[in-house]
Structures are given as C-alpha cells and as structure tokens.
N, C-alpha and C positions, 0 to 999 in steps of 0.2 A: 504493500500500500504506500510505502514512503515515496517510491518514484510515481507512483500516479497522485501523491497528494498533489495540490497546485495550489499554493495558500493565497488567499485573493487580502488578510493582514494577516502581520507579523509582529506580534504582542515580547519583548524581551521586560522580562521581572528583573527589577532592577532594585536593588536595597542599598548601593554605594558601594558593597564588601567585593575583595577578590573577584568572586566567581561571577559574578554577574555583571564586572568590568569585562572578564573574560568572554562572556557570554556576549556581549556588547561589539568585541572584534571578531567572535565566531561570524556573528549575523552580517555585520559588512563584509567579509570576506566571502560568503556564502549565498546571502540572497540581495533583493533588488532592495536599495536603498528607501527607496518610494516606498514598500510594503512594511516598512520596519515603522514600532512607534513603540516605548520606555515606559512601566506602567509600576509606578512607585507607591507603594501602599505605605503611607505614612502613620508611625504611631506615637502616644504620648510619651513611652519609655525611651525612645531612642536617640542615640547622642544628639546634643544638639547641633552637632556638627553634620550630619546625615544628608540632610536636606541639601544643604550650599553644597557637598560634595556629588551628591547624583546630578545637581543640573550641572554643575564644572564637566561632570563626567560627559553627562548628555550634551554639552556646548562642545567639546573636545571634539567628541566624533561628530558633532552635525545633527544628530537626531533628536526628535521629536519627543518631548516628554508630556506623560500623563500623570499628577497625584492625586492619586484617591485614600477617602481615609474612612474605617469601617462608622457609623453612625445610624442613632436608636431610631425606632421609629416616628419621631417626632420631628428631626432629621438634626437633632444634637448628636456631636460625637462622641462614637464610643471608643473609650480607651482603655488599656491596662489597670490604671488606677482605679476608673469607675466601676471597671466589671470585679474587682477585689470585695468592693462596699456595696454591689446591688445582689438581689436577690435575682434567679433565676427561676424560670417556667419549664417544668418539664414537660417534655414535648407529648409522652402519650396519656398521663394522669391531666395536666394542666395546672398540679400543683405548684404553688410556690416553696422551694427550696432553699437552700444557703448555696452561694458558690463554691464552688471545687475550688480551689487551689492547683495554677496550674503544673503539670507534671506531664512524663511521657506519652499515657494516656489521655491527659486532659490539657492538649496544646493550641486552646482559645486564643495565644496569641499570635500562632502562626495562620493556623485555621480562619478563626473568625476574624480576628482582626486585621491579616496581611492579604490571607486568599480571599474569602469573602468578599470586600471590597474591589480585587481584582477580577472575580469573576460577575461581578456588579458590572462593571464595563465590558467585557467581555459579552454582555446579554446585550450590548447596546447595538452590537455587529453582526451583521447577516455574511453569510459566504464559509467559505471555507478559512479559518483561524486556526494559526499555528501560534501556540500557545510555548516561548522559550521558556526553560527551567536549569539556572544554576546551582546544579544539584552535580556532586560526585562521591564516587563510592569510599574513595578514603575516606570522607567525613562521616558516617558510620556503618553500624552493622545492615540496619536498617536500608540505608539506599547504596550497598551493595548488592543488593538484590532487584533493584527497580532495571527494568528494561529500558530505551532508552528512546521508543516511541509509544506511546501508549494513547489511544484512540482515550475523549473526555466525554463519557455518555452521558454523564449528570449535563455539562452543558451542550449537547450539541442535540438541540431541540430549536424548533420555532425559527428555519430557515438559516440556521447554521452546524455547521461542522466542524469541531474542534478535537484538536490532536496536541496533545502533552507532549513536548520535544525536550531532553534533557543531551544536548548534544556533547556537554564536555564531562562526562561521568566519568570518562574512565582517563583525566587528565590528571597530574599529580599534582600535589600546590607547587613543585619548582617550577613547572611546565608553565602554570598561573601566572606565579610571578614573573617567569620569564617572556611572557607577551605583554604583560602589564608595563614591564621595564619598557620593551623595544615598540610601546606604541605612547610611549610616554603620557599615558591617562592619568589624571589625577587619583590618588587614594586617601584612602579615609583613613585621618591619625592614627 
C-alpha cells in the first residue's frame, strides 16, 4: 500500500525535540514541499522555551506551521495542570471520578492533550493524509515493536484516508544528531 498511497497532505508532528527536527528533513528530502504542513500540539507543562524553538525550526526549513492546543468543551484550554485538579467522566457509567494520575497506562498527556488536538485538525482535511510520526525504537521497548506504516482507522472516516508514517524508527540518536548538525536546524536547550 505504501507505493500506491498518494498523500494529497503531509501532517509532520513536531514538539521542537531531536526527532521531529529529524522528521522535518526526512519530509523535505522525501516529498513535495507544497504537501508538507508542522502541527505542534502545545501544552501548559512545556518549556517555555518550546514554542520560539519549533517556529525557528519551522522558519529554518520554510515550512508551514500549525499550533493547536487540546481545550474543554467550553472551548477553555485544557492543560496538564487543570486535568490534575478536575474530576473526570467515565465514559460507560457516566460517573464522576477522581483523576488518574498520569502513568504508562494512563498517558492523558501525550494522548489527550498532544494527539487529541492533533487529530482535531486532522478531521478538518479531506483526501488522502499522511500522518508523520517521530517515533524510534531505541527510545523504548514499547515502539520497538511498532511497524513503520500503519493504516489510522479511528481517523480515516468522512472523506479521508489516513496513514501513521513513523519513517525514522529504526535511526539511532547519533544518526539524529548527525542531520540535525549538517542541516544546521535550531535545537531546543
């Protein structure tokens, strides 16, 4: 399927770190500049530095950035702090609960608050969406196992098609750093 995808956008997750600088020269060296757009899920925990360092990043190479940030249904944002001190709905009781504390099982702030918001925009696009992911298997046990295209059934409903691309998985962090060096991209303190 990968040679017959034809991706009509080209979504690169971008958080400032290493890998998703890497992921940033994967995309320009690989596809059409024009389909590429930087979709930065911003949250209240994150250095303050963060921010000024993806648009550097994103100014660097030229491309198009998006920030989104996960927010309640009232359309206040929602952050790591807020979700610590609010009570939660369980999904099939409808009960009110005390929040989880998050942990490996319970990782609301990569999930709800990074993905979430990311596939919020994602729903805005019709076509065939290739969804980039700076994801490698050094980093743990867990996405040593992930494959390295994987079809998005949750979103590819309602006139779109989307495909989870984790293209630089099986790259080491000196590999990382060694394009980060030789494309002179800014990094984050």
């Amino acid at each position: 399927m990968k040679n017959e995808f034809n991706p009509d956008h080209i979504i690169i997750n971008v958080s400032g770190g290493k890998d998703s600088t890497a992921l940033m020269i994967y995309a320009l060296k690989n596809f059409p500049k024009e389909k590429l757009v930087c979709v930065h899920a911003k949250i209240d925990i994150d250095w303050k530095e963060t921010i000024g360092v993806v648009e550097a990043q994103c100014a660097h190479f030229d491309l198009p950035l998006v920030v989104v940030t996960s927010q309640h249904k009232d359309g206040s944002e929602k952050g790591f702090l807020s979700k610590l001190v609010s009570d939660r709905i369980d999904r099939k009781t409808k009960a009110v609960k005390q929040q989880k504390f998050p942990d490996m099982k319970n990782r609301w702030c990569t999930g709800e608050l990074k993905m979430s918001p990311i596939h919020k925009y994602v729903r805005t696009l019709r076509g065939n969406i290739l969804s980039l992911l700076g994801e490698r298997r050094e980093e743990s046990s867990q996405r040593s196992k992930l494959t390295d295209w994987r079809p998005n059934e949750k979103l590819s409903k309602a006139g779109r098609n989307v495909v989870d691309f984790s293209p630089i998985l099986d790259l080491k962090e000196s590999e990382v750093w060694a394009q980060i060096k030789e494309s002179k991209a800014p990094v984050h303190p």
